[in-house]
N, C-alpha and C positions, 0 to 999 in steps of 0.2 A: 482441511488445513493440517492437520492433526495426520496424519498418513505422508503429505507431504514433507512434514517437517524431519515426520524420521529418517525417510528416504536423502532426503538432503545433508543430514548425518550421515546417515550413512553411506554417501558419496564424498565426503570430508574424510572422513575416516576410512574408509578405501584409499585415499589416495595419500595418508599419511601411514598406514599402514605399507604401501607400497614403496613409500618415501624411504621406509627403514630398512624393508629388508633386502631394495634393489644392489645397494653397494656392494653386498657380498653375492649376488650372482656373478660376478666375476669378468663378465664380457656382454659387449652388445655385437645383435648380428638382427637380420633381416625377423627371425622368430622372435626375440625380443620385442623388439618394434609392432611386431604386429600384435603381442600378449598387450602389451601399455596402450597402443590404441582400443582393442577390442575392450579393456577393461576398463577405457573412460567412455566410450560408447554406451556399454553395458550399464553404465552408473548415470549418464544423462538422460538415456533411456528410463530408465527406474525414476529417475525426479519428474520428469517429462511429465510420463504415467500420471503420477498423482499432482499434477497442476490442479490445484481449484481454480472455481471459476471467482473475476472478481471484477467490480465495476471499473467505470474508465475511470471515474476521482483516482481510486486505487490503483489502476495500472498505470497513469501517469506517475502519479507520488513515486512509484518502484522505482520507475527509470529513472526522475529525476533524482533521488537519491544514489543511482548506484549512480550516474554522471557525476553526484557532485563527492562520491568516495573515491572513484577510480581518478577526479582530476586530484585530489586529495594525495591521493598515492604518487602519482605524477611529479609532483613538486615536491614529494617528503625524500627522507632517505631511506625509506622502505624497499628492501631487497626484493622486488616482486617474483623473482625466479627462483628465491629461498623459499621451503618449505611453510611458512608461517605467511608469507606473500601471495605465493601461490593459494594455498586454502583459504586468504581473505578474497581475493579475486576470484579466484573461483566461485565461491558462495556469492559473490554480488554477480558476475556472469548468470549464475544459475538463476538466480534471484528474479534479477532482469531477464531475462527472454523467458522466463515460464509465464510471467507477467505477464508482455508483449505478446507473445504465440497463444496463450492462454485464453487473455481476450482474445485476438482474432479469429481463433479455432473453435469457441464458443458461439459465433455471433455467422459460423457459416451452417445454412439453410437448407443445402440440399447437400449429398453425398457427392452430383456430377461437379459441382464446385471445387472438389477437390482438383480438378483438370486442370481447370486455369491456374489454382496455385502451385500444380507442380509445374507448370508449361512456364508460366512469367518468371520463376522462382529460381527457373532453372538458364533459363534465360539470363538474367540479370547476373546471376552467379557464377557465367561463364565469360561474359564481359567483365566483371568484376575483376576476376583474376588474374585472365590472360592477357587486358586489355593495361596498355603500359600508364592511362589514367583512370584504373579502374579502380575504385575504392579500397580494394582487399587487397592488390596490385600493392596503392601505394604504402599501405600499413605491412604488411611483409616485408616491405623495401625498409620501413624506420620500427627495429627490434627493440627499443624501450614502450613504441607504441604496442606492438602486437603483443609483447608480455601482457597490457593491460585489457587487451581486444577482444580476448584469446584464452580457453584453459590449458596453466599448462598445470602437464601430466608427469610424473617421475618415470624416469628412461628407464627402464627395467636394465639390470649391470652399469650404470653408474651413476651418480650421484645428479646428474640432471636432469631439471626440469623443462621442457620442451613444451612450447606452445602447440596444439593439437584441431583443436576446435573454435575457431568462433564464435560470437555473436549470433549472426546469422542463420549457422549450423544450428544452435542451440532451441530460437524462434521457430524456427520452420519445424523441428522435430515436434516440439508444445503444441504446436500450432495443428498439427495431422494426427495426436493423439489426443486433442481437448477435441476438434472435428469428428474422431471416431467416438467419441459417448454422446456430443450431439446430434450429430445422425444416426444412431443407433447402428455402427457400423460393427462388425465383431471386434473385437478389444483382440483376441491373440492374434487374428492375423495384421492387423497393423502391426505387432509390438516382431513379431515374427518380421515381416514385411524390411520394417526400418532397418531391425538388427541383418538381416541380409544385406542391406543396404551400406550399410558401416563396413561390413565385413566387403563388396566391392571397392569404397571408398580403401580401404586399405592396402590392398589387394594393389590398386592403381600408385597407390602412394610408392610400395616397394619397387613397384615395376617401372614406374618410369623416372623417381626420383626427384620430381619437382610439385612447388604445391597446385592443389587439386580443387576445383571445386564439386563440393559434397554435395550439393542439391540435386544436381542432376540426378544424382545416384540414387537419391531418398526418394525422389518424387516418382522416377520409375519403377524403384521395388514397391512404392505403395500403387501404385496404378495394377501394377501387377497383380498384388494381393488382394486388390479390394476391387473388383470389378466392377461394382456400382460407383464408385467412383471415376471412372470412364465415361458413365453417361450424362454428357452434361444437358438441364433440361431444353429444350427447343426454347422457350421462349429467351432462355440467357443467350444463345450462341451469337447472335449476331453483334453484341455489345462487347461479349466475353472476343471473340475473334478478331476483333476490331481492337481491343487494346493488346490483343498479342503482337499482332503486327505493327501497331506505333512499335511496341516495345523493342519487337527484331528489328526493327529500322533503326530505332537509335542505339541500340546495343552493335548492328554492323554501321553501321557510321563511326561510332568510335573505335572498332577495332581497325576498321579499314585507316584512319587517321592515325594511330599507333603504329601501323604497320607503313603507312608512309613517310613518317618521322624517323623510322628507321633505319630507313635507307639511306 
């Protein structure tokens, strides 16, 4: 808890730090964007890291409390895209999904488990997005929401804070690095793994210019890296296989629906 905490300081203080001295860079371009993202990767990554582990009393209490600060915020006149907005959200974001991923990364069994969470995960995250009633979809579509959703990150050259990361990104990252000390997986190539993974995640972001979902990106650079986690065991697969596919069925039923609304 203690190693966490500082880490989580010092993911505050990076990004207040950043906060100051982005104004007088003078311009935002494509290099920009990508220093501001890689440097909140870099810093979720690090709190991620040191997720202790904590029961469920304690992982719900997290959540529930950070629902009932962020609807808190919601309704105040707290500037959540100001500097001091941003770091209180922030810090309850982080809070909340080291929690959430925490537990669940803790409580998986075998290293081929990792399969199915980047397979559903990624899944779900692509429906999510692209899908015109997908969760993430509709929170990007309403910008008071996704302030709260969402860390944002100071724009390197001007004075804005831009929402970067969600929730979800947040979880799943806790969630592959609390799985890698419970399976005695190596600890630097996950942390490697991920950070490659941000670094396509961004990559994508400049290049095509519209939002992206990051899980696919994560769950392949770890599959990549961690090759025991490829094997998923015989006796899971036919359960694990069988909720992949409900899963792609209703994640293409929805987009096919989106896409017929469309028209």
């Amino acid at each position: 808890m203690f190693h966490w905490s500082l880490s989580l300081i010092g993911a505050l203080g990076a990004q207040a730090l950043l906060g100051t001295i982005s104004p007088h860079i003078g311009y935002v371009n494509r290099l920009t964007f990508l220093a501001s993202f890689l440097t909140l990767a870099a810093a979720v990554l690090l709190v991620a890291y040191y997720t202790p582990k904590c029961s469920r009393q304690l992982c719900l209490g997290i959540i529930f409390g950070a629902i009932c600060v962020l609807a808190g915020l919601n309704v105040s006149d707290v500037e959540v895209r100001g500097s001091m907005g941003a770091a209180l959200v922030g810090a309850v974001l982080l809070t909340a999904s080291c929690a959430a991923g925490g537990y669940a990364g803790h409580r998986i069994e075998q290293p081929g488990h990792l399969l199915l969470v980047a397979l559903l995960s990624s899944v779900l995250d692509v429906a999510s997005v692209f899908g015109r009633y997908g969760v993430t979809a509709q929170v990007v579509a309403r910008p008071e929401m996704l302030s709260l959703l969402a860390i944002s990150w100071p724009m390197l050259g001007s004075r804005d804070y831009v929402p970067m990361l969600g929730f979800g990104d947040l979880a799943i990252t806790s969630l592959y690095l609390s799985a890698t000390r419970r399976t005695g997986l190596r600890h630097v190539r996950s942390l490697c793994s991920l950070g490659l993974g941000y670094v396509a995640v961004a990559v994508a972001l400049v290049r095509f210019e519209i939002p992206m979902p990051a899980l696919p990106f994560l769950g392949l650079a770890m599959l990549l890296g961690q090759p025991a986690a490829r094997a998923l065991p015989p006796q899971d697969r036919r359960v694990g296989i069988t909720g992949l596919l409900l899963a792609a069925m209703g994640c293409t039923a929805l987009m096919w629906w989106t896409l017929c609304e469309s028209r």
